[in-house]
LUMROMI-86115 format. One line per field, with one value per residue: residue in three letters; x, y, z of N, C-alpha, C in turn. Coordinates in nm, 3 decimals, decimal comma. Example, Ala and Ser with C-alpha at 12.3 -4.5 7.8 and 13.67 -1.06 7.14 Angstrom:
BEGIN
rest = (ALA/SER)
n_xx = (1,319/1,285)
n_yy = (-0,569/-0,225)
n_zz = (0,780/0,708)
ca_xx = (1,230/1,367)
ca_yy = (-0,450/-0,106)
ca_zz = (0,780/0,714)
c_xx = (1,320/1,290)
c_yy = (-0,330/0,003)
c_zz = (0,780/0,787)
This chain:
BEGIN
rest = (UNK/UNK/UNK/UNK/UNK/UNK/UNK/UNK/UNK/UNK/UNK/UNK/UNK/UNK/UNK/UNK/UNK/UNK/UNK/UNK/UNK/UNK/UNK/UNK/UNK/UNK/UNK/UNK/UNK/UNK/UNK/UNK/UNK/UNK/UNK/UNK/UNK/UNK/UNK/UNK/UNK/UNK/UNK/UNK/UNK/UNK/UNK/UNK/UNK/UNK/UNK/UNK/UNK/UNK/UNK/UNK/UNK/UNK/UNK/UNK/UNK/UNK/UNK/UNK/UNK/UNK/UNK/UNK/UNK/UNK/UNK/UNK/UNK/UNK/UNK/UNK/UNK/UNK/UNK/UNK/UNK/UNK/UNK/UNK/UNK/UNK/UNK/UNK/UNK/UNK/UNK/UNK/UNK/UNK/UNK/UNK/UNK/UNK/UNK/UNK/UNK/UNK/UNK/UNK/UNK/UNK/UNK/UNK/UNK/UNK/UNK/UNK/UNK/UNK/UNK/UNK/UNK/UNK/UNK/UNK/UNK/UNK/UNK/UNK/UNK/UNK/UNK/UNK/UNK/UNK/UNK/UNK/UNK/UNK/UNK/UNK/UNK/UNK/UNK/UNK/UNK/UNK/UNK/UNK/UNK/UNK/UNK/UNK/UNK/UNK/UNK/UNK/UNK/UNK/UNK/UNK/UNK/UNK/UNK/UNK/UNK/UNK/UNK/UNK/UNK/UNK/UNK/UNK/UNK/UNK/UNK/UNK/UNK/UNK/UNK/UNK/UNK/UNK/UNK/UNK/UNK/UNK/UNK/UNK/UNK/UNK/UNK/UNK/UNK/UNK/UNK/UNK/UNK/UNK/UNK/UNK/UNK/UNK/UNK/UNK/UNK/UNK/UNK/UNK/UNK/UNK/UNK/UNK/UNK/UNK/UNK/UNK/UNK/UNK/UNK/UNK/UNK/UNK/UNK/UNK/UNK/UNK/UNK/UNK/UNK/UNK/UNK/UNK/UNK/UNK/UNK/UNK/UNK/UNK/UNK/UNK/UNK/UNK/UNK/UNK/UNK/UNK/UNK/UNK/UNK/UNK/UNK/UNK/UNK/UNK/UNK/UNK/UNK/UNK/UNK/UNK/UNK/UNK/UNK/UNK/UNK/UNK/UNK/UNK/UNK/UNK/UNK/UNK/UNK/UNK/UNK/UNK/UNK/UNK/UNK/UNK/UNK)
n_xx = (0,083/0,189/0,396/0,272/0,117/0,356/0,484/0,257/0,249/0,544/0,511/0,293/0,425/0,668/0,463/0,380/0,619/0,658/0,507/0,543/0,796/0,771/0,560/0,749/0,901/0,786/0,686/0,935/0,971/0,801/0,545/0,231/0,233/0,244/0,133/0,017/-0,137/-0,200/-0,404/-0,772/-0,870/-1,118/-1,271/-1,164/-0,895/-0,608/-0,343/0,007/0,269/0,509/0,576/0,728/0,708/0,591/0,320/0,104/-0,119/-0,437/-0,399/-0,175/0,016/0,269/0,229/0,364/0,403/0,388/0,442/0,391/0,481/0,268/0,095/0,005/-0,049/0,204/0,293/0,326/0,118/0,179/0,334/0,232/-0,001/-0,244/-0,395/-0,520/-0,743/-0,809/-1,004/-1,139/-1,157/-0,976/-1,010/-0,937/-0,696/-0,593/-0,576/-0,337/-0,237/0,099/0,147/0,242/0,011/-0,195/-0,529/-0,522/-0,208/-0,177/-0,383/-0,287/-0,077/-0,168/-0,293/-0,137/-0,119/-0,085/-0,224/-0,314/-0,309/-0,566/-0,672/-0,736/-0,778/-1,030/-1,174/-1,515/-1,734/-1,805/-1,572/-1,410/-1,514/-1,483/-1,161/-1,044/-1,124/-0,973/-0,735/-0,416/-0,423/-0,274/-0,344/-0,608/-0,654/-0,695/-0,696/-0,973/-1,184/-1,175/-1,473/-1,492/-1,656/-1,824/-1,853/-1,755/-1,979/-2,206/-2,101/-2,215/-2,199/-2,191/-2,322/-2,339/-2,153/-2,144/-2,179/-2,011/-1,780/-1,530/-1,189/-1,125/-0,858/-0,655/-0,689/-0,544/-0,261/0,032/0,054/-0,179/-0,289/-0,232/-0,329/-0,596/-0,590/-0,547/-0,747/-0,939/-1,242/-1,375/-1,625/-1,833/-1,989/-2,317/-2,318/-2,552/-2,641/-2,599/-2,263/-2,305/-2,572/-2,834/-2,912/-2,757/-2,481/-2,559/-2,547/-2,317/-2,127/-2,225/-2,093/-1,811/-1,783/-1,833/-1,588/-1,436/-1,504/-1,452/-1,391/-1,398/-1,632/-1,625/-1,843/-1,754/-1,843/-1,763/-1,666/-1,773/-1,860/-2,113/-2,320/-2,444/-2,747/-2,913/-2,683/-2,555/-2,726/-2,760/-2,530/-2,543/-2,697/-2,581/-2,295/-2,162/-2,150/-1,904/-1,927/-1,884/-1,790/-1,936/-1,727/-1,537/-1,582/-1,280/-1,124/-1,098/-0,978/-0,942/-0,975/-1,027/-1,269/-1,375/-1,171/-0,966/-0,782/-0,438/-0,446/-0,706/-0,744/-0,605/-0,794/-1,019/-0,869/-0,793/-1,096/-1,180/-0,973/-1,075/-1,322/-1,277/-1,054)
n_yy = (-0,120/0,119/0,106/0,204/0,416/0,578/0,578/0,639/0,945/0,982/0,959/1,175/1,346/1,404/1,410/1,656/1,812/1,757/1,873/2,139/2,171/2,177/2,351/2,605/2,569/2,597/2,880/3,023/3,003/3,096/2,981/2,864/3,217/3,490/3,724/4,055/4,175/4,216/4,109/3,920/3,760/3,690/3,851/4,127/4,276/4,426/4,653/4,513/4,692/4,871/4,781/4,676/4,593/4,444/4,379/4,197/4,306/4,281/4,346/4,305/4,471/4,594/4,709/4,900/4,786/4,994/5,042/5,231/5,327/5,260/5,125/5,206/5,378/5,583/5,907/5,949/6,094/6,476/6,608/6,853/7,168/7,178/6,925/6,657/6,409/6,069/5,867/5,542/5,266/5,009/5,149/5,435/5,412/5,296/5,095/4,947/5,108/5,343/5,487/5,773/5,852/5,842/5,948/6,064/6,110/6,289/6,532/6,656/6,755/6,885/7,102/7,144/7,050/6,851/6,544/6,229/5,886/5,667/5,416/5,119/4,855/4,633/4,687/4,790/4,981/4,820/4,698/4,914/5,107/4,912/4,871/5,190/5,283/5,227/5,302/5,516/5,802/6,007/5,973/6,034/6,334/6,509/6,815/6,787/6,508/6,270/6,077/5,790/5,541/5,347/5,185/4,897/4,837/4,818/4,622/4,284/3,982/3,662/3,659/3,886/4,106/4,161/3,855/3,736/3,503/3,464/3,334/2,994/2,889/2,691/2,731/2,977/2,913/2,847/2,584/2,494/2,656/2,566/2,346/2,374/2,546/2,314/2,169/2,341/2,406/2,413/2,538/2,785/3,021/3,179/3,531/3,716/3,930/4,259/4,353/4,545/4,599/4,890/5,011/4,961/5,082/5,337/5,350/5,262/5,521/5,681/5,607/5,585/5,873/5,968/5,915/6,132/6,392/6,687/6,726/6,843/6,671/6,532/6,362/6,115/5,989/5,751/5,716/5,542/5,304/5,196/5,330/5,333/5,418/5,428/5,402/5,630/5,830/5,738/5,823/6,113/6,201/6,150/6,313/6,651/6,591/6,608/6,689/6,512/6,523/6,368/6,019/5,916/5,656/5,507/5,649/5,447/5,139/4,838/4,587/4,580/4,717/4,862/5,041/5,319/5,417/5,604/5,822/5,872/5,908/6,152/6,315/6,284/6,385/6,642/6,769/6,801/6,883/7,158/7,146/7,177/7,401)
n_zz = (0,000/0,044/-0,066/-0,362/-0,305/-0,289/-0,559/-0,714/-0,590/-0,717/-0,956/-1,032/-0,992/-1,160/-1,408/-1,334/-1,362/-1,603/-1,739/-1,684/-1,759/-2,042/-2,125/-2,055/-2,217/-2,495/-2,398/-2,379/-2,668/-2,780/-2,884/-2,913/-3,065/-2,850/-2,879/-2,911/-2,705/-2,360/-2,078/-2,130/-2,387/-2,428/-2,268/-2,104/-2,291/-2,349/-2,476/-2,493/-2,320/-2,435/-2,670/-3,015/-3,263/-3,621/-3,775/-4,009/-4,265/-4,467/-4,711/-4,781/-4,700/-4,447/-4,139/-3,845/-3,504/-3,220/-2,870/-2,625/-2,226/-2,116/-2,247/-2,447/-2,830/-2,938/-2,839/-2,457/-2,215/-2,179/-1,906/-1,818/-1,922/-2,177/-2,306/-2,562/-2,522/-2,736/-2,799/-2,864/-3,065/-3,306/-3,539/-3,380/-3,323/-3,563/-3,711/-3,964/-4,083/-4,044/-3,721/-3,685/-3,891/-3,832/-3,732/-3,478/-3,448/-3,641/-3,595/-3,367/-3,492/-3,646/-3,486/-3,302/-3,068/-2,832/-2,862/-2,720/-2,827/-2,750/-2,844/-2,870/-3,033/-3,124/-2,909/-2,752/-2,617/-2,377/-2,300/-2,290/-2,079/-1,815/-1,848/-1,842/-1,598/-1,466/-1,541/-1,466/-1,322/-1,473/-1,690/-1,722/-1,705/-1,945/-2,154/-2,288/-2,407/-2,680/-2,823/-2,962/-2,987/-3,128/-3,363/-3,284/-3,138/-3,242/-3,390/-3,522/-3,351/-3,189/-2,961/-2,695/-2,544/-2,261/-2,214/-2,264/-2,074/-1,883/-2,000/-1,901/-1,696/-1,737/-2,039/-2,070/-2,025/-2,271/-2,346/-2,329/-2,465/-2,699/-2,737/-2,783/-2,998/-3,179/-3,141/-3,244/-3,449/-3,745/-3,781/-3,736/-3,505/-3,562/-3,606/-3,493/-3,335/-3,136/-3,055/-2,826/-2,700/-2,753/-2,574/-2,343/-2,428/-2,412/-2,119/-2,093/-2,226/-2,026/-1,836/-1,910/-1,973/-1,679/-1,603/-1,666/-1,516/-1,507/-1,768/-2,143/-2,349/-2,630/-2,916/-3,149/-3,433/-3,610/-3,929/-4,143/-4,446/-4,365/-4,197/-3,878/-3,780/-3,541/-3,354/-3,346/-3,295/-3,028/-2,963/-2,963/-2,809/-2,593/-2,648/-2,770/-3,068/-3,279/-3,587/-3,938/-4,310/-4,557/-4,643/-4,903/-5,102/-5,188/-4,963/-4,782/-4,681/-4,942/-4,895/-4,643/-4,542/-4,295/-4,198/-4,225/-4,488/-4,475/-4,572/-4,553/-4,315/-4,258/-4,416/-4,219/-3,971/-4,086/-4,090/-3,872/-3,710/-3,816/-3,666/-3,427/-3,357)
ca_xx = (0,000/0,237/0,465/0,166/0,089/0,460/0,484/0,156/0,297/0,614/0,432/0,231/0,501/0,664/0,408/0,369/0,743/0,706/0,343/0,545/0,912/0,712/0,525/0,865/1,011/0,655/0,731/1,047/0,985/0,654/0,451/0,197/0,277/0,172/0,071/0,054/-0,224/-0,230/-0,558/-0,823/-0,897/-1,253/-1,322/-1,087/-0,765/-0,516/-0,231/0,104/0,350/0,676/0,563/0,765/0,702/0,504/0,179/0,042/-0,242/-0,486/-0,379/-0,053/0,187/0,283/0,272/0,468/0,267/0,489/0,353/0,461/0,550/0,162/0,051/-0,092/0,025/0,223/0,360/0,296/0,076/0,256/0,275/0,144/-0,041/-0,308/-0,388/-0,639/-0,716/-0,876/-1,059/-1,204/-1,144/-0,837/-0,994/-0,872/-0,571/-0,499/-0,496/-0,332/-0,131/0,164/0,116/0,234/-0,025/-0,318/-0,588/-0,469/-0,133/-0,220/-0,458/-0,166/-0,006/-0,278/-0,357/-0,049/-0,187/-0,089/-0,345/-0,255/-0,439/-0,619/-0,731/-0,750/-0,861/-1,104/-1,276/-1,629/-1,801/-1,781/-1,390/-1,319/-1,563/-1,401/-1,031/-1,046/-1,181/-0,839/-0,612/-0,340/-0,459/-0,168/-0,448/-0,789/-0,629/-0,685/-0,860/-1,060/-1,167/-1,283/-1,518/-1,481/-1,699/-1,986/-1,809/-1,752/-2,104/-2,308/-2,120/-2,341/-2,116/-2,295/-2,351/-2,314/-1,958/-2,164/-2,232/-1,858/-1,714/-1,352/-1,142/-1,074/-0,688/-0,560/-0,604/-0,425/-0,113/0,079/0,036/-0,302/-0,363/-0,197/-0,407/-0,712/-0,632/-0,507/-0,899/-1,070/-1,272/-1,374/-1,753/-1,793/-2,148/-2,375/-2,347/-2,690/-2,656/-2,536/-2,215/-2,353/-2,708/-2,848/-2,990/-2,615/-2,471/-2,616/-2,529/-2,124/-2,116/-2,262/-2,006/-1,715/-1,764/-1,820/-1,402/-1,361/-1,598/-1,393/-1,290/-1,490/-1,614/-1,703/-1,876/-1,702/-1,951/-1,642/-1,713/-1,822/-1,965/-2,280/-2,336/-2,604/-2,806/-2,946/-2,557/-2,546/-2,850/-2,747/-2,404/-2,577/-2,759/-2,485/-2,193/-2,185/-2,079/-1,818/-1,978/-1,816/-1,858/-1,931/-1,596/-1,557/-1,483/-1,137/-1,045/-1,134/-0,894/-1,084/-0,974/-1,051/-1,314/-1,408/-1,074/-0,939/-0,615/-0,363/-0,542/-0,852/-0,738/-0,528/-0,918/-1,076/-0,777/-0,840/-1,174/-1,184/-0,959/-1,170/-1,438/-1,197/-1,062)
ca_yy = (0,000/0,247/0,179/0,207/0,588/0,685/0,584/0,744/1,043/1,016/0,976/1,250/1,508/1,333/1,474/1,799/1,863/1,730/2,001/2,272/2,187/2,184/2,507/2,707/2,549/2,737/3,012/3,096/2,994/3,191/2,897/2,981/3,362/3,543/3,834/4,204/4,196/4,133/4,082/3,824/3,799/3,644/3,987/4,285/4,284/4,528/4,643/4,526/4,808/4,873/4,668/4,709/4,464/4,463/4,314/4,220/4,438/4,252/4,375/4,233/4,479/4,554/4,814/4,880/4,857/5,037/5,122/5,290/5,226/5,278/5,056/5,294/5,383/5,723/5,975/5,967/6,233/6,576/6,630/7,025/7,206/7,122/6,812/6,583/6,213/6,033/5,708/5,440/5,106/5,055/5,264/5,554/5,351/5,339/4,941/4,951/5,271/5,373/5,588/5,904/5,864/5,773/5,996/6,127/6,150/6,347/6,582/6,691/6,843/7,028/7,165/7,193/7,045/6,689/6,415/6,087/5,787/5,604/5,359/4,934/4,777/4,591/4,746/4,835/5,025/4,732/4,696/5,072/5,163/4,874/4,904/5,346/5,303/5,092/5,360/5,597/5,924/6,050/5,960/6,109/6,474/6,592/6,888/6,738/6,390/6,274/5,902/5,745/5,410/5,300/5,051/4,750/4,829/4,815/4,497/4,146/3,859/3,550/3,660/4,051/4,146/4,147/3,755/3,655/3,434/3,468/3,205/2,880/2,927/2,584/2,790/3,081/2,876/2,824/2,460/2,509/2,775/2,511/2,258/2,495/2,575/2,193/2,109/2,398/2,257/2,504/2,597/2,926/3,038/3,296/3,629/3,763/4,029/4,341/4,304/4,619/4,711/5,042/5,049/4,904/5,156/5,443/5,332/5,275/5,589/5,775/5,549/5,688/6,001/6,020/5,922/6,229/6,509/6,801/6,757/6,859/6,571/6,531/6,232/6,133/5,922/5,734/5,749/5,372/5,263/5,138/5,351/5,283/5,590/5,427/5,438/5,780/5,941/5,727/5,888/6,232/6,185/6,150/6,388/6,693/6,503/6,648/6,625/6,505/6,505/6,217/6,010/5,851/5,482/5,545/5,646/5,296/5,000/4,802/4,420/4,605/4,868/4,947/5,127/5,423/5,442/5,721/5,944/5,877/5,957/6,300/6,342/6,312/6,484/6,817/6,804/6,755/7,038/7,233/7,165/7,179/7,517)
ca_zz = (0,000/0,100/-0,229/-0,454/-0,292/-0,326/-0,695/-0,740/-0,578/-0,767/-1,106/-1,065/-0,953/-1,301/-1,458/-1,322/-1,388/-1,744/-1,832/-1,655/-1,853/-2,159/-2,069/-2,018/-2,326/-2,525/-2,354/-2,412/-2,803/-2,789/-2,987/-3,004/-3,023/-2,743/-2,977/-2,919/-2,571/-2,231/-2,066/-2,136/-2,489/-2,424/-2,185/-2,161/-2,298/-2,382/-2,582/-2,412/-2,282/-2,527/-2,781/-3,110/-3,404/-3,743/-3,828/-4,133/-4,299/-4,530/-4,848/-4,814/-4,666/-4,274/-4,043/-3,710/-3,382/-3,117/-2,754/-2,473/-2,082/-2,075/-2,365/-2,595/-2,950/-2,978/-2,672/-2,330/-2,170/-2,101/-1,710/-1,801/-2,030/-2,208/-2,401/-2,576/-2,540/-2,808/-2,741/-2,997/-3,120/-3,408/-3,609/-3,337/-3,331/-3,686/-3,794/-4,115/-4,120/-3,942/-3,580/-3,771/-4,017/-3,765/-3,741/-3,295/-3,465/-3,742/-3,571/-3,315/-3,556/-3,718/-3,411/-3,236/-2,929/-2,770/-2,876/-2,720/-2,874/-2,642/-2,931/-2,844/-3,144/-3,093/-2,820/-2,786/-2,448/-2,274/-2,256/-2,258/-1,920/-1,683/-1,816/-1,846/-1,462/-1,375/-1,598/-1,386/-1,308/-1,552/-1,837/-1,696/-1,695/-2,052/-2,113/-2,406/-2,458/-2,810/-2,781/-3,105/-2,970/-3,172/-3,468/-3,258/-2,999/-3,350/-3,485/-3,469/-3,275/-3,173/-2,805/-2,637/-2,463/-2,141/-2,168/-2,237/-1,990/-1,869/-2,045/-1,800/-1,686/-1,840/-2,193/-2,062/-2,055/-2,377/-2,376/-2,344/-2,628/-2,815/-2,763/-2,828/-3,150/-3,259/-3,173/-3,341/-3,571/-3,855/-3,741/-3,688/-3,479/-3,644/-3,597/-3,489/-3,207/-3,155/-2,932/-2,725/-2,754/-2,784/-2,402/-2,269/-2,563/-2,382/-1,999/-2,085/-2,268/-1,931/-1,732/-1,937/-1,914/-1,522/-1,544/-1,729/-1,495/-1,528/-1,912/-2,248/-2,427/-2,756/-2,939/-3,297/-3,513/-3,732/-4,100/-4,167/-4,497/-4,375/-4,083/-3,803/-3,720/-3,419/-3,285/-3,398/-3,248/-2,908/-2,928/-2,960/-2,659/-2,454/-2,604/-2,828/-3,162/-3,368/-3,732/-4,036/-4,440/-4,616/-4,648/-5,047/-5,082/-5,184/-4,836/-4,681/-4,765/-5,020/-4,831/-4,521/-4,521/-4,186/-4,191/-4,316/-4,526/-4,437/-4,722/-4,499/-4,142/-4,307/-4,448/-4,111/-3,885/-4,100/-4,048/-3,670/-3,677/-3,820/-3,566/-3,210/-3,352)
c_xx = (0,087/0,360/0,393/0,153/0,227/0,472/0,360/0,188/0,416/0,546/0,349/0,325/0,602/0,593/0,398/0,525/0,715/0,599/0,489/0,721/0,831/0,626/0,600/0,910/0,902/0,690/0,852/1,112/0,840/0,563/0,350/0,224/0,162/0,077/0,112/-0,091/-0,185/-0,435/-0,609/-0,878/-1,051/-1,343/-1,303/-0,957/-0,702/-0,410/-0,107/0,180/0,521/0,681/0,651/0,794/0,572/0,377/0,148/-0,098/-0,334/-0,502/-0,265/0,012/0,159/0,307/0,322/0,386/0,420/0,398/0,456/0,454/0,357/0,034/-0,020/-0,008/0,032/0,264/0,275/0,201/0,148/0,250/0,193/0,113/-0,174/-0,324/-0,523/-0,632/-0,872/-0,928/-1,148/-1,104/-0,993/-0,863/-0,952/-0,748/-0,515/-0,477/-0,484/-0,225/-0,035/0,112/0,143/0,166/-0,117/-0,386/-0,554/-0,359/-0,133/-0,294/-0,405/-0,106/-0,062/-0,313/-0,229/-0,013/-0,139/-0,172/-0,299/-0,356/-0,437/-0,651/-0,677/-0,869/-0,904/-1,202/-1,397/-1,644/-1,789/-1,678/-1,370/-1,391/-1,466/-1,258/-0,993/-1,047/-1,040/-0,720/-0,563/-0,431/-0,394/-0,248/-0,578/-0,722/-0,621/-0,777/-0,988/-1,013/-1,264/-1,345/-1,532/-1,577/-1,823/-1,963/-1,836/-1,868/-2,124/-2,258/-2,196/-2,160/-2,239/-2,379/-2,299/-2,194/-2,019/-2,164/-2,095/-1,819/-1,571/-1,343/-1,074/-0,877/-0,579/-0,550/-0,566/-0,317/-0,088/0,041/-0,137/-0,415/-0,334/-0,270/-0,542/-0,673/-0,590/-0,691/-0,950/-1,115/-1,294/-1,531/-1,721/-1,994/-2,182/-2,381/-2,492/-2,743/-2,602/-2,389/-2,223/-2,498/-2,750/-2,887/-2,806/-2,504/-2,402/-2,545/-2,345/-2,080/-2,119/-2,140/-1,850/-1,727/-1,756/-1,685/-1,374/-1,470/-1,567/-1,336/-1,407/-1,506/-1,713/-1,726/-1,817/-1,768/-1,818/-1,686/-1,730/-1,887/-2,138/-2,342/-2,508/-2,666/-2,853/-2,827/-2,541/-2,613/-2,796/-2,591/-2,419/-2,603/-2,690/-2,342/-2,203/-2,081/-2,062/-1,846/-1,859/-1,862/-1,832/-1,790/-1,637/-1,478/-1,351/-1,088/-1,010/-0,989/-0,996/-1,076/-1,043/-1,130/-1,414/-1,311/-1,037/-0,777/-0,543/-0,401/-0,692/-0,807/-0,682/-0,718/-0,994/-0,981/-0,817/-0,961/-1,194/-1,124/-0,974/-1,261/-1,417/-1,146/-1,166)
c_yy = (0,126/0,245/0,196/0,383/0,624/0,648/0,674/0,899/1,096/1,031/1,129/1,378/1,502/1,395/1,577/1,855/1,857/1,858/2,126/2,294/2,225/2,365/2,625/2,695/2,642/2,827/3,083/3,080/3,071/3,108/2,886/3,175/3,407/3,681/3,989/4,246/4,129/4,144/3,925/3,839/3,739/3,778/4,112/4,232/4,467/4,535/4,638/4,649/4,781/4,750/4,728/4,582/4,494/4,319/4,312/4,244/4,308/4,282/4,364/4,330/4,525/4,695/4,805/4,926/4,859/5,076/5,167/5,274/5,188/5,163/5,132/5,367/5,537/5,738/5,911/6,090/6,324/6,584/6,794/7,052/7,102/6,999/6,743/6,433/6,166/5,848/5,650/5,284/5,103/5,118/5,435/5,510/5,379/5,217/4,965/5,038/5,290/5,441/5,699/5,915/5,801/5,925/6,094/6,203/6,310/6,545/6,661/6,763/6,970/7,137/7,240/7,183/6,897/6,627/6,288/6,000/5,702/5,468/5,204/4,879/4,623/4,591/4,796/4,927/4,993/4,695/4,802/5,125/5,046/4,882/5,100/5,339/5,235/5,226/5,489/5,731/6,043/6,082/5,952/6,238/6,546/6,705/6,828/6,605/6,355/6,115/5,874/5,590/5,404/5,139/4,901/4,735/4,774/4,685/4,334/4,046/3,744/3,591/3,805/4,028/4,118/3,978/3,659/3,634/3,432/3,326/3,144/2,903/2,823/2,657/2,901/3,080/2,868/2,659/2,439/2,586/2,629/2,393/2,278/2,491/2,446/2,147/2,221/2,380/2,445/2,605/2,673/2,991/3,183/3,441/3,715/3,858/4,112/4,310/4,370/4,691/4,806/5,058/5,026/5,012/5,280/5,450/5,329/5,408/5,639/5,729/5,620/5,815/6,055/5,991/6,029/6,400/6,648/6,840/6,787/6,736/6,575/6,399/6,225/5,991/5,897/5,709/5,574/5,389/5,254/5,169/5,298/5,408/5,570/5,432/5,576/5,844/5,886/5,850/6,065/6,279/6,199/6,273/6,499/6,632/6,620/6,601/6,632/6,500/6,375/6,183/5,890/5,672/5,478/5,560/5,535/5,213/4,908/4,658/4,466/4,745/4,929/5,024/5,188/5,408/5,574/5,871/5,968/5,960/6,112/6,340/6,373/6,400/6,617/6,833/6,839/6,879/7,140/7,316/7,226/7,327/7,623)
c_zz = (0,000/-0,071/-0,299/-0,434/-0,328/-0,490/-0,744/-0,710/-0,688/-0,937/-1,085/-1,060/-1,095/-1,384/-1,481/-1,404/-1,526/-1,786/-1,776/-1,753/-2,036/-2,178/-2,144/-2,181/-2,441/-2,507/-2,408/-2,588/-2,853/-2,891/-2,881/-2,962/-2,929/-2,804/-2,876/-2,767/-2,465/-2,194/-2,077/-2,268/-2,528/-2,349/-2,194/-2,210/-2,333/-2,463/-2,499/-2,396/-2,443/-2,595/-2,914/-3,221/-3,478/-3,753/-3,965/-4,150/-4,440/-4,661/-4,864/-4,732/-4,527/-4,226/-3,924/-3,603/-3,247/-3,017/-2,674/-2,353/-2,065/-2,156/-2,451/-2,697/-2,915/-2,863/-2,586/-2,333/-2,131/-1,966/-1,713/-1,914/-2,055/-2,335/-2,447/-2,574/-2,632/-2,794/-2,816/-2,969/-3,204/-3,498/-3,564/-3,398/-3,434/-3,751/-3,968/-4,123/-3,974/-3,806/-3,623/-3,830/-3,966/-3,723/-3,602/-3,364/-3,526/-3,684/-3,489/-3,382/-3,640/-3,597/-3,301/-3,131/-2,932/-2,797/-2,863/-2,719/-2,797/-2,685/-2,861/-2,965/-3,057/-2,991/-2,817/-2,583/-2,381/-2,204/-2,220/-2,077/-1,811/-1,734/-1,792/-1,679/-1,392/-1,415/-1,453/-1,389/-1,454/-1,723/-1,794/-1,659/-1,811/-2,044/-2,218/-2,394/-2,602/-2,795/-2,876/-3,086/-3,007/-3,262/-3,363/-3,158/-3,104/-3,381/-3,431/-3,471/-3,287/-3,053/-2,774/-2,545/-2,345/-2,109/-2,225/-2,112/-1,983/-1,949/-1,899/-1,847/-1,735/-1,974/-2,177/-2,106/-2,209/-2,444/-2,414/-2,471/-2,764/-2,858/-2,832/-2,954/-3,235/-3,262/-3,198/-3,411/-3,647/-3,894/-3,671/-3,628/-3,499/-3,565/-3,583/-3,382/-3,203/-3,077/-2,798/-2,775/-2,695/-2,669/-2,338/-2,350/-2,464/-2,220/-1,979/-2,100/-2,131/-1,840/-1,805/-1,948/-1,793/-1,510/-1,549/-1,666/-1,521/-1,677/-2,011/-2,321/-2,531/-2,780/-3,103/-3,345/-3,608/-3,845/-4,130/-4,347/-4,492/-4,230/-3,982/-3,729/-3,571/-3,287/-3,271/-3,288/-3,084/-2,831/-2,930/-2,874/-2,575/-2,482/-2,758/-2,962/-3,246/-3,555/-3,866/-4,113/-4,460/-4,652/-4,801/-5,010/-5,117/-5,043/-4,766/-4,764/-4,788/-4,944/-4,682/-4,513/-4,418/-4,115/-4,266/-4,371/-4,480/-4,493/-4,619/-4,376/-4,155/-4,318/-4,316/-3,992/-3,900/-4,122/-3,897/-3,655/-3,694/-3,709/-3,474/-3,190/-3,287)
């Protein structure tokens, strides 16, 4: 009896050693790649800190996603003076086009004024109110904030951001991602919901802005194709929206056109600074 439990013991600690050598050895070969977030990529995530490596763009060629100590693309916040913070999805961000040549960037210079992009592609309301509520003080002191969040509320998922479930912590690990994507099968479940609807829309919106009580905030309706007016009119409701002209299909990238090319975001920058003037 008693050698039966210590082999059992020893086998299992055998084991453990072998998942956690295997692990490390993942790890320190990054299979599968760890990518460009921390976070939970089933909940909130984020954009890691002093990130510097290229991505590829859906029309073949690559842009460079760089962050800072803070994780967000472009400067830091000034410690004085005044400044603006711009907050959206990657179309603040800029997926596709360099950080010089992203719509925050861009708009900085027209104006003359600090604009540090706040942008997390792929973010909708739901990510930006509980991580914004976690951010340093250092980034809720602008005097102007611009809210660029409607694209990813309005788009249809299978299921709403509120009714994602953390991912279980075995596929955290590396070994675990890896197993995950060896059994994905190739069914994909239907898209049929908003991923923030227009009542939940309305309630984030009010929740980001109580971070920002002392600052001006505007609402920026992003130039979409196939816009949704009922996003629109909610985003009216809640912040004085910064209006734009119609933007031509040319601006968009044609593999990818819920983003703007560099021609686009120059297009929308000198409008905006139009408006903020």
């Amino acid at each position: 009896m008693k050698n039966t439990a210590l082999k059992a013991f020893f086998g299992v600690l055998l084991a453990s050693l072998t998942v956690l050598m295997v692990e490390a050895a993942l790890w320190l070969v990054n299979v599968p790649d760890r990518g460009i977030y921390d976070g939970d990529s089933a909940t909130v995530w984020w954009l890691k800190p002093n990130l510097n490596r290229p991505l590829p763009h859906s029309d073949g060629h690559t842009f460079q996603v760089h962050t800072n100590a803070l994780g967000l693309r472009g400067p830091l916040p000034p410690e004085t003076g005044e400044w603006i913070l711009a907050l959206g999805c990657s179309t603040t961000f800029g997926w596709g086009v360099e950080a010089e040549q992203s719509w925050p960037a861009v708009l900085s210079k027209n104006l003359d004024t600090p604009v540090i992009n706040g942008g997390m592609p792929g973010w909708s309301t739901h990510q930006a109110k509980q991580r914004i509520a976690q951010w340093p003080d250092s980034l809720k002191s602008p005097s102007t904030v611009i809210l660029a969040y409607w694209v990813r509320d309005a788009q249809l998922a299978p299921k709403a951001d509120h009714r994602a479930k953390p991912t279980p912590w075995p596929f955290r690990l590396q070994l675990g991602r890896l197993m995950a994507q060896a059994l994905q099968g190739d069914s994909t479940a239907s898209a049929t919901t908003a991923r923030v609807g227009l009542s939940d829309y309305q309630d984030n919106l009010a929740e980001i802005k109580a971070q920002f009580p002392n600052q001006t905030v505007y609402g920026l309706f992003f130039p979409q194709k196939t816009p949704n007016a009922d996003y629109a009119n909610a985003l009216a409701a809640q912040t004085q929206v910064l209006e734009l002209p119609d933007f031509s299909e040319d601006l968009f990238f044609k593999t990818d056109p819920i983003h703007l090319t560099s021609a686009g975001h120059q297009t929308l920058a000198k409008a905006l600074a139009e408006k903020l003037r």
